[in-house]
ZAMARGU-4260 file (C-alpha; in steps of 0.2 Angstrom, whole numbers, plus 5000, padded with zeros to 4 digits):
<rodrens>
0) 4828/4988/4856 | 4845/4983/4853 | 4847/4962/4858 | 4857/4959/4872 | 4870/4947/4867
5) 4877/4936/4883 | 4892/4922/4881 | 4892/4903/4883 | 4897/4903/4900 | 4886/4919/4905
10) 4872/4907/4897 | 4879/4892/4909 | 4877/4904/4923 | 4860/4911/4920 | 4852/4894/4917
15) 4862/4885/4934 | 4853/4902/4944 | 4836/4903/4935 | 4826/4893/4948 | 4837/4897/4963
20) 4838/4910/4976 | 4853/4918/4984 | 4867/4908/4974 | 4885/4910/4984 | 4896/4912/4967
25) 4911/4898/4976 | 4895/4885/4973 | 4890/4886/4957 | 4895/4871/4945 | 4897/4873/4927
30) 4910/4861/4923 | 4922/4879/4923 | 4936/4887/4933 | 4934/4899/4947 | 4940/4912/4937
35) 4929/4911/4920 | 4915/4909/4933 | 4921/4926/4941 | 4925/4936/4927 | 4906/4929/4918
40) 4898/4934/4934 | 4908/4953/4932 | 4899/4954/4915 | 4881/4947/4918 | 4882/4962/4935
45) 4888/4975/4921 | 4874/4970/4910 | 4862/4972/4926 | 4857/4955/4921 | 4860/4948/4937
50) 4856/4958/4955 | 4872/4954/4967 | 4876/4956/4985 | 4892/4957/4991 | 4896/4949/5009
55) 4913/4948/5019 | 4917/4935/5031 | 4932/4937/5041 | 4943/4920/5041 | 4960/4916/5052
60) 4975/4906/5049 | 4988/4901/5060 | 5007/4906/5057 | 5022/4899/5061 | 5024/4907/5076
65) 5007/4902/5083 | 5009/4882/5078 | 5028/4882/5088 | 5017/4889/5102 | 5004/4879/5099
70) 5016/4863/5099 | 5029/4869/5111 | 5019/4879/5123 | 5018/4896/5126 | 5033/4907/5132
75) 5023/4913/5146 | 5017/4894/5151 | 5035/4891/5152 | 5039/4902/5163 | 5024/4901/5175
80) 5029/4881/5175 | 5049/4884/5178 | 5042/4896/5189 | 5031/4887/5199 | 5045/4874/5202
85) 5060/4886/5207 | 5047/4898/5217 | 5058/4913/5214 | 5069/4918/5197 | 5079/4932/5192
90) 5078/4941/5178 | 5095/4935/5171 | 5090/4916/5175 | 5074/4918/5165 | 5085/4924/5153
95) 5095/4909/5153 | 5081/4897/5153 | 5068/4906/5139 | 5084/4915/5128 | 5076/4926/5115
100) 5058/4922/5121 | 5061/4929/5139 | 5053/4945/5136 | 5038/4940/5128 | 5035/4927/5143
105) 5038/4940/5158 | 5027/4955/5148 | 5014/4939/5147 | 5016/4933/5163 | 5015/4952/5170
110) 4997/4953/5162 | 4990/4939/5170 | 4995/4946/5188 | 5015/4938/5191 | 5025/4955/5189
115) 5044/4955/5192 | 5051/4966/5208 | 5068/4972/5208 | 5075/4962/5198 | 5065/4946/5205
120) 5048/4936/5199 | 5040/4928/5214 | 5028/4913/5209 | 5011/4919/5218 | 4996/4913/5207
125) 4989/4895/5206 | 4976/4897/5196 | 4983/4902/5177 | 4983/4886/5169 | 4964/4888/5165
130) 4969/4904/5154 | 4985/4893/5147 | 4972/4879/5142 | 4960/4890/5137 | 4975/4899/5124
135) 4980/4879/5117 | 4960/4877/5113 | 4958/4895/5104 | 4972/4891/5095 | 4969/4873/5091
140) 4954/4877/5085 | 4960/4892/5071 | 4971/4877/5066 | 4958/4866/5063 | 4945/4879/5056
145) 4934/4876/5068 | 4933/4891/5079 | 4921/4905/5086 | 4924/4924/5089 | 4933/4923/5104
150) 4940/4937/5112 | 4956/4929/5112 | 4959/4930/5094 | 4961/4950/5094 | 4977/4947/5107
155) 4983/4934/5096 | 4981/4944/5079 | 4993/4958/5090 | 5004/4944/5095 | 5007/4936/5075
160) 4999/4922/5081 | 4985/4920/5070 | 4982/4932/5051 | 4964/4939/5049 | 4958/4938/5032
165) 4942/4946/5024 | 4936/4935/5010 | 4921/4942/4998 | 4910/4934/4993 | 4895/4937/4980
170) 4876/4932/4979 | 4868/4932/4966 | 4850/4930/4960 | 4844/4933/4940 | 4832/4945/4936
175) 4817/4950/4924 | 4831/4956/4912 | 4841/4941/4914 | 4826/4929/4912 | 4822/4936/4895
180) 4838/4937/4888 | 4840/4920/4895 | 4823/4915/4887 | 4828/4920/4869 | 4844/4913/4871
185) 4851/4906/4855 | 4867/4896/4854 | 4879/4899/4839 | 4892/4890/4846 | 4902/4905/4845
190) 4921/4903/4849 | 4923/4910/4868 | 4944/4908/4870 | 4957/4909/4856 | 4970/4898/4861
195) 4989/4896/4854 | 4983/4878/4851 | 4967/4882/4842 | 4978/4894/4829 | 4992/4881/4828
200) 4980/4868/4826 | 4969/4878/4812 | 4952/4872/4822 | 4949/4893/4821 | 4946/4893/4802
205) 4930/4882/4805 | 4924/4893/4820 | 4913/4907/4822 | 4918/4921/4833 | 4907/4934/4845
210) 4908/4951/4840 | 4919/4960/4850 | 4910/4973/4860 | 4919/4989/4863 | 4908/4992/4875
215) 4911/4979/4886 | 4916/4982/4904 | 4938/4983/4908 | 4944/4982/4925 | 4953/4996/4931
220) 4972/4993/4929 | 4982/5002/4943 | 4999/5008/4938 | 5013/5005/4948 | 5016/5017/4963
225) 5030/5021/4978 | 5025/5009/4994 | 5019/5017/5008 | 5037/5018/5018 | 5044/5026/5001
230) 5032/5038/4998 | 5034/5043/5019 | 5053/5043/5017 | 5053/5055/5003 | 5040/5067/5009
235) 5053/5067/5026 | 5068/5069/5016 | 5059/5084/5007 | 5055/5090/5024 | 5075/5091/5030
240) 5081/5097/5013 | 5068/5111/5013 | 5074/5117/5032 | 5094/5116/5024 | 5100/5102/5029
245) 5112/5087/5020 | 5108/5071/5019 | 5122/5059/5025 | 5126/5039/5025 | 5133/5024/5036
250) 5135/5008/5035 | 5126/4991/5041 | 5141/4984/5051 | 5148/4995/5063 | 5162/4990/5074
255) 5157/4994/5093 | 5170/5006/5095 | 5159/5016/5082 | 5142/5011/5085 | 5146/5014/5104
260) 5160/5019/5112 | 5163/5033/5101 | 5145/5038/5107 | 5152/5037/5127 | 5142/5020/5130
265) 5150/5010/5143 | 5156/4992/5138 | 5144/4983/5153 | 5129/4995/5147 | 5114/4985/5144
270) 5112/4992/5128 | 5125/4979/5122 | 5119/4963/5127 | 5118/4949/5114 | 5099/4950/5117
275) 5098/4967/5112 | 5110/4969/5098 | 5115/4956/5082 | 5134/4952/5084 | 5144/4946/5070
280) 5157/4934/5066 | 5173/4940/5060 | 5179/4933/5047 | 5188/4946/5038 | 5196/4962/5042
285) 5185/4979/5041 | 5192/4993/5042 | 5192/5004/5054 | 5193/5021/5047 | 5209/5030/5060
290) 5217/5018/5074 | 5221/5032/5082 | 5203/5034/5087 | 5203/5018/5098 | 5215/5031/5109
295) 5205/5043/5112 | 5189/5030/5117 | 5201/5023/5131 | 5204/5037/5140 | 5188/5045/5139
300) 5182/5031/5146 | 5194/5026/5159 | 5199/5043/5164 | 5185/5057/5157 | 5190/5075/5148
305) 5195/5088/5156 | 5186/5092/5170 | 5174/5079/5165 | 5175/5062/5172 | 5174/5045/5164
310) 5168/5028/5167 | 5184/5024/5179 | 5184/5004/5172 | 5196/4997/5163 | 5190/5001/5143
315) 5195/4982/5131 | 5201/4985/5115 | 5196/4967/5110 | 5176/4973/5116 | 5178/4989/5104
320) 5183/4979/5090 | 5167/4968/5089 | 5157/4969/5073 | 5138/4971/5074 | 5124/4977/5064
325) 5121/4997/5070 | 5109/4999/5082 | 5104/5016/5079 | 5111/5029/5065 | 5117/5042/5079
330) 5134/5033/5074 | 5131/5041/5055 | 5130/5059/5063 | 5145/5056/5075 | 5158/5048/5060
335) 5154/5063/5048 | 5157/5075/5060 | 5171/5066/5064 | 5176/5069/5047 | 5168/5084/5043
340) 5172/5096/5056 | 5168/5114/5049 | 5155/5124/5053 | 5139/5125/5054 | 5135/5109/5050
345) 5114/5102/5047 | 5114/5084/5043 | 5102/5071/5041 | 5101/5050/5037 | 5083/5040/5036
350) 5092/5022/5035 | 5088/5007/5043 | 5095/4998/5061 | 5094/4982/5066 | 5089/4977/5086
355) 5089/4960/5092 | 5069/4963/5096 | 5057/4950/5098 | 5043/4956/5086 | 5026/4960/5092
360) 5012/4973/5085 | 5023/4987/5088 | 5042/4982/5088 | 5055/4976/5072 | 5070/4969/5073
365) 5075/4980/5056 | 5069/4996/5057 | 5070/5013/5051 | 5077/5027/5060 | 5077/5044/5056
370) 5090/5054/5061 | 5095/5074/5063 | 5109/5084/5068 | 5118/5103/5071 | 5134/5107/5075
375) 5135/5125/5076 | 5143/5137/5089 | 5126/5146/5091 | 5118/5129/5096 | 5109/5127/5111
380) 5094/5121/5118 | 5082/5135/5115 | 5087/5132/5094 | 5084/5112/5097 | 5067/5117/5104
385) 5064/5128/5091 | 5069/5115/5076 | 5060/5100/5084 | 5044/5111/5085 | 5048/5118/5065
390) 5050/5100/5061 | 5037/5090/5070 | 5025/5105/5061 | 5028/5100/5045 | 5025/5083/5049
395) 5008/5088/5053 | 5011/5089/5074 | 5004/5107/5080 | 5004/5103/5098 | 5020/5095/5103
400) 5030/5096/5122 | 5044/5090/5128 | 5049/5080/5141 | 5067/5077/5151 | 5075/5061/5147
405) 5089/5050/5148 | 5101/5045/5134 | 5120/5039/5138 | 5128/5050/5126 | 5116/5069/5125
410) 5114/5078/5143 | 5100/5088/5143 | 5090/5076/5134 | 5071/5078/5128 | 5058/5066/5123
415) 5044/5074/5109 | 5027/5073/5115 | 5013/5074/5104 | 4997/5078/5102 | 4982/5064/5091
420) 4966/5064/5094 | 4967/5071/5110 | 4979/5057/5115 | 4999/5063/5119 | 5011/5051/5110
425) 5030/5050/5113 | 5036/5051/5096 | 5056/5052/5099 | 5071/5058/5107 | 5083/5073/5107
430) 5096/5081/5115 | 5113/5088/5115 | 5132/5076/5115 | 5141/5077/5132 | 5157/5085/5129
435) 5164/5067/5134 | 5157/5065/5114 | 5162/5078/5107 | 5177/5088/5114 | 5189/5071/5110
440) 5187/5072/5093 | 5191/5090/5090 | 5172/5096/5090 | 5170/5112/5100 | 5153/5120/5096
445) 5138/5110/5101 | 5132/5096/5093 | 5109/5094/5094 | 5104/5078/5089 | 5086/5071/5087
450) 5078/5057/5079 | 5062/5046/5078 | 5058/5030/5072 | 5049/5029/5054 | 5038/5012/5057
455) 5028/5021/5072 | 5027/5037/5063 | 5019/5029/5047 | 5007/5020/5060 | 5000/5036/5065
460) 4999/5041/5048 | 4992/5028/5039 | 4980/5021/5054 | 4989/5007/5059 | 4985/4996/5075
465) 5000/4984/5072 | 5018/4989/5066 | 5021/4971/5054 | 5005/4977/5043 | 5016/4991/5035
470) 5025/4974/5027 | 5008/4962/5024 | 5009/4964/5007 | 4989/4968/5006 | 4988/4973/4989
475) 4971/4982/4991 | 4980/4993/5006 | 4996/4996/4992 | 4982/5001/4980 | 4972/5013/4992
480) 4983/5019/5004 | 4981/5037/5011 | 4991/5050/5020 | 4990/5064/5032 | 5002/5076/5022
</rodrens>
């Protein structure tokens, strides 16, 4: 029977385990790093030397956001404590008082009971700071690693508070095999590591060296391969292109004339507050493609088209000239048709936009969207219909309705309703431009439009409970990632 030949540092291990039982490999000590440890371990289980078990224990870390709340208070104790002072806030002065963490603290504050009420929070509940003080300890004591399962700590996982780690770890115990081969042990002082140092030195000419077994155990190498979001773009962008249509581009920056008013958005719409969209400073000229288009916005929006009416305020040119990052790529669809005004037209753009969001397990403040578009004079709704279901079908969505919506610049608008695991979820919007869009800038077929956001797609398709996990980094995700396509 073929000797089984073990190295030095397998020979360490064995004799440090012999007479124990149920070794956790982070306490053995051999005078040797953690990963000569490891890696001897790999080889003593390959050489069924060794019997090992492998257990998972879940760890938590705080994160940045979690230690500012941890120091500062949470957004929600703010409030609940401006709150209980002033007795009654707007939504506007909470805004004011919390800037970019006001919606955080009213979607908190509404889960524990204090719900705003047109347009109004009323302070109505004494009896919260328990839960706040009860937040502070959970959180304290993830900090200071000294914590049990709480049922807080899955709301703060959601929230970015606190990371969830599985570590493994391995027990091991010797067996018969590994007693015998330990029993008839004998030491050559064999040479383990060849080191630049030992050949510079010449120490290697006086050494011995262990055969090299080419039978040994390799790890597995994985290869490089597209992330998860590439590989979802590309399969989506095969989708349009197989169904005929041409994939268009934009830009980041966007003046608002652009991003918005070309789209019929009215200057006091929500949509352009500074805690919704990223504003620039403008420090040097961009062009704007034809002056002559800042003419048509005014008075479309001061005084409508045709028999359609406008906004009847007085439109600012100084507003329209703002610089901000896009906040949707409906702005790609409506410059290249702009640009592009032959017929029919079938274009499409997967790029990203940039809200002013506070992120939370399923919003990003830079995002993907994907975008689609016709511009045909046999366009109607009965063909948006039909591409939204032909689409949404290849995406692997059988079972779709739709459902009337709202969207300042299409009217009839549609939101696409889908079908998982006997659960509907809204996927995206659709609908076709008001004339008030179109008809300005020489457009006069129809123009569908629909559109969906890439990060909640691959959610669904890569069975994901928070959105920020598609950017963790997780190299075992990376490595064994699947799909529904």
């Amino acid at each position: 029977m073929e000797k089984t030949e073990i190295s030095n540092y397998e020979y360490k291990i064995l004799n440090y385990i012999k007479d124990k039982k149920d070794v956790n490999e982070n306490n053995i000590n051999i005078n040797e790093n953690e990963r000569i440890i490891s890696s001897s371990i790999s080889y003593l289980e390959f050489k069924k030397l060794i019997d090992v078990r492998k257990e998972y224990k879940k760890t938590y870390s705080i994160t940045d956001e979690g230690n500012e709340y941890l120091k500062n208070g949470f957004p929600e104790e703010k409030l609940y404590n401006i709150l209980k002072d002033k007795k009654e806030l707007t939504v506007r002065e909470i805004q004011n008082y919390l800037n970019d963490k006001y919606k955080i603290a009213m979607a908190n504050l509404a889960k524990l009971g204090i719900k705003p009420v047109n347009g109004k929070i009323v302070y109505n509940n004494d009896n919260l700071n328990n839960i706040f003080n009860e937040n502070r300890l959970v959180l304290s004591g993830i900090k200071n690693k000294k914590y049990s399962e709480n049922k807080k700590i899955n709301e703060f996982i959601k929230r970015n508070l606190i990371t969830e780690k599985n570590n493994l770890t391995r027990i091991i115990n010797i067996n018969d095999s590994g007693l015998n081969v330990l029993k008839n042990y004998e030491n050559n002082d064999y040479m383990e590591l060849l080191t630049p140092e030992i050949i510079a030195s010449g120490e290697w000419k006086d050494k011995k060296f262990r055969k090299y077994d080419l039978n040994s155990r390799v790890e597995r190498i994985n290869g490089a391969g597209l992330h998860p979001l590439t590989y979802l773009i590309e399969e989506i962008r095969k989708i349009f292109l197989e169904m005929g249509f041409t994939e268009m581009h934009g830009h980041y920056m966007e003046y608002t004339a652009w991003n918005m008013d070309m789209l019929f958005i009215p200057q006091d719409h929500p949509a352009r507050d500074l805690q919704d969209t990223f504003y620039l400073k403008n420090n040097s000229e961009m062009e704007l493609e034809d002056p002559e288009i800042l003419k048509i916005v005014k008075r479309v929006h001061e005084k409508g088209y045709k028999n359609y009416p406008g906004w009847n305020y007085k439109w600012s040119e100084e507003e329209a000239k703002k610089i901000i990052l896009r906040t949707h790529t409906t702005v790609n669809t409506i410059r290249h048709l702009y640009h592009n005004k032959e017929e029919p037209q079938f274009v499409f753009s997967i790029e990203k936009v940039f809200r002013h969001e506070s992120v939370d397990w399923k919003h990003l403040s830079e995002l993907y969207q994907i975008e689609g578009s016709v511009y045909s004079k046999d366009a109607n709704l009965s063909t948006l219909k039909w591409l939204l279901r032909e689409f949404y079908s290849r995406l692997g969505f059988d079972n779709i309705r739709f459902l009337p919506s709202y969207y300042p610049y299409t009217e009839p608008s549609m939101d696409v309703i889908v079908d998982i695991n006997g659960k509907e979820v809204e996927m995206g919007g659709s609908g076709i431009f008001r004339p008030e869009v179109t008809r300005p800038l020489g457009l006069k077929s129809p123009v569908l439009a629909f559109g969906l956001g890439l990060e909640r797609l691959a959610m669904i398709y890569y069975n994901l409970n928070d959105i920020r996990e598609i950017y963790n980094g997780d190299l075992n995700w990376l490595k064994n990632y699947k799909i529904r396509f």
